[in-house]
C-alpha positions in Angstrom: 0.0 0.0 0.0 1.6 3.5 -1.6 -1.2 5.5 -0.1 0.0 8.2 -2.8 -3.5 8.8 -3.3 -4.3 9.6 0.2 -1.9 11.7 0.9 -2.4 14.0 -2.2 -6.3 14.1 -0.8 -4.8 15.4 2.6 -2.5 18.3 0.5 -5.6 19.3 -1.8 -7.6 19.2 1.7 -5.2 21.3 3.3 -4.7 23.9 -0.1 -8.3 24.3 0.1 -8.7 25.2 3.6 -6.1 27.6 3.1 -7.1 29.0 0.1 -10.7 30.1 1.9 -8.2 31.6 5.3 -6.9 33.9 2.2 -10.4 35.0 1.1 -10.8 36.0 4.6 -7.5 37.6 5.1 -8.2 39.7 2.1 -11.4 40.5 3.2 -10.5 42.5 6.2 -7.2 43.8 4.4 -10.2 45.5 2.2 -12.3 46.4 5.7 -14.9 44.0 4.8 -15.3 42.5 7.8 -19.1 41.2 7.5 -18.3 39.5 4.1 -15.4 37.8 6.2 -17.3 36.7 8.8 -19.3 35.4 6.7 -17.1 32.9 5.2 -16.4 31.6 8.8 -18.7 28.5 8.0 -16.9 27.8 4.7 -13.5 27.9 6.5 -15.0 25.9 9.9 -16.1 23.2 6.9 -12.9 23.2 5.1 -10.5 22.9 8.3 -12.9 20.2 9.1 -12.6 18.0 6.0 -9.1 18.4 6.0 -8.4 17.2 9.4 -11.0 14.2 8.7 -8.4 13.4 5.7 -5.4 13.3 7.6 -7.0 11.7 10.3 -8.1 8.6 7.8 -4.5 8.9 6.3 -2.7 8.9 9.4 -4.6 5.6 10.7 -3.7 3.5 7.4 -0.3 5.0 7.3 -0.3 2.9 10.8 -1.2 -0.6 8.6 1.6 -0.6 6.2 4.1 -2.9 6.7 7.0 -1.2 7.8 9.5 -4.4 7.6 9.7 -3.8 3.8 12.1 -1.8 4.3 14.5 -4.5 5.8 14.7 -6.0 3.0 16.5 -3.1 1.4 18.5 -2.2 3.8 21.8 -4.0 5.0 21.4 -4.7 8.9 24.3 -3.0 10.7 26.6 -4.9 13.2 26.0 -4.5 16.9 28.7 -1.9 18.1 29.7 -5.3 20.6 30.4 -7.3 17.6 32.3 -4.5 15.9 34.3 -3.4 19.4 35.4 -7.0 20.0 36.7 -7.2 16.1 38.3 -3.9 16.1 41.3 -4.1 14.3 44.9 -3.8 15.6 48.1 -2.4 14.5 51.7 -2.1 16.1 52.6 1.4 16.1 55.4 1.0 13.6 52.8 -0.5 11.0 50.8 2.5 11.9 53.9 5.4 11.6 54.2 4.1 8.2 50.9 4.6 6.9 50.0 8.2 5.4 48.1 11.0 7.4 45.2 9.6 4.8 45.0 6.0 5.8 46.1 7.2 9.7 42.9 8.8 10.0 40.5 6.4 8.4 41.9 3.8 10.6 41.5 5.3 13.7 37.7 6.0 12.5 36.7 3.2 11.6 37.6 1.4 14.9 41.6 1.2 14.9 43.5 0.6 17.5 47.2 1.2 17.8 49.6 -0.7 20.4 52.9 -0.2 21.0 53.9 -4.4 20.9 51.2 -6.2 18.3 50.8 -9.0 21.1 49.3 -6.0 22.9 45.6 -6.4 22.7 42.7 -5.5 25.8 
């Protein structure tokens, strides 16, 4: 379920409501404050059918099937996983590599020892 539909109702719903709030608003710019008044009904009915709308969208937004997207989308590794993996590198492996590589190391999880048996 897209619900593409359904949400364009909820836009034109909303547009229209605010297209009679502008009818008002130029209204009493002009000083004709009866004529706006009398478009309060209009406006009440708009603002009504609009939240009725999104009220309807919201609620089957709620049934789709948000798991889809798992499908799509690689899982990421639990930051345990990826802290007991990190890798390792004696310092003078590390001294040799350029300010470049240093950095990307060190961000993706390096960690640098002084002896290589050295390890937490």
């Amino acid at each position: 379920m897209e619900l593409k539909a359904a949400y364009d109702a909820v836009m034109a719903a909303h547009e229209a409501a605010q297209q009679v709030a502008l009818e008002i608003e130029a209204l009493f710019e002009a000083g004709k404050t009866d004529e706006a008044l009398a478009l309060r009904e209009k406006w009440d009915a708009a603002k009504a059918k609009a939240d009725a709308i999104k009220s309807l969208y919201d609620e089957m937004a709620g049934t789709v099937n948000t798991d889809i997207a798992r499908k799509f989308v690689p899982a990421a590794k639990p930051k345990e996983e990826s802290k007991e993996k990190a890798k390792v590198m004696d310092r003078a492996a590390f001294e040799k590599l350029t300010a470049k590589e240093k950095m990307a190391f060190i961000k993706s999880g390096g960690k640098v020892v002084d002896d290589a048996d050295e390890e937490e």
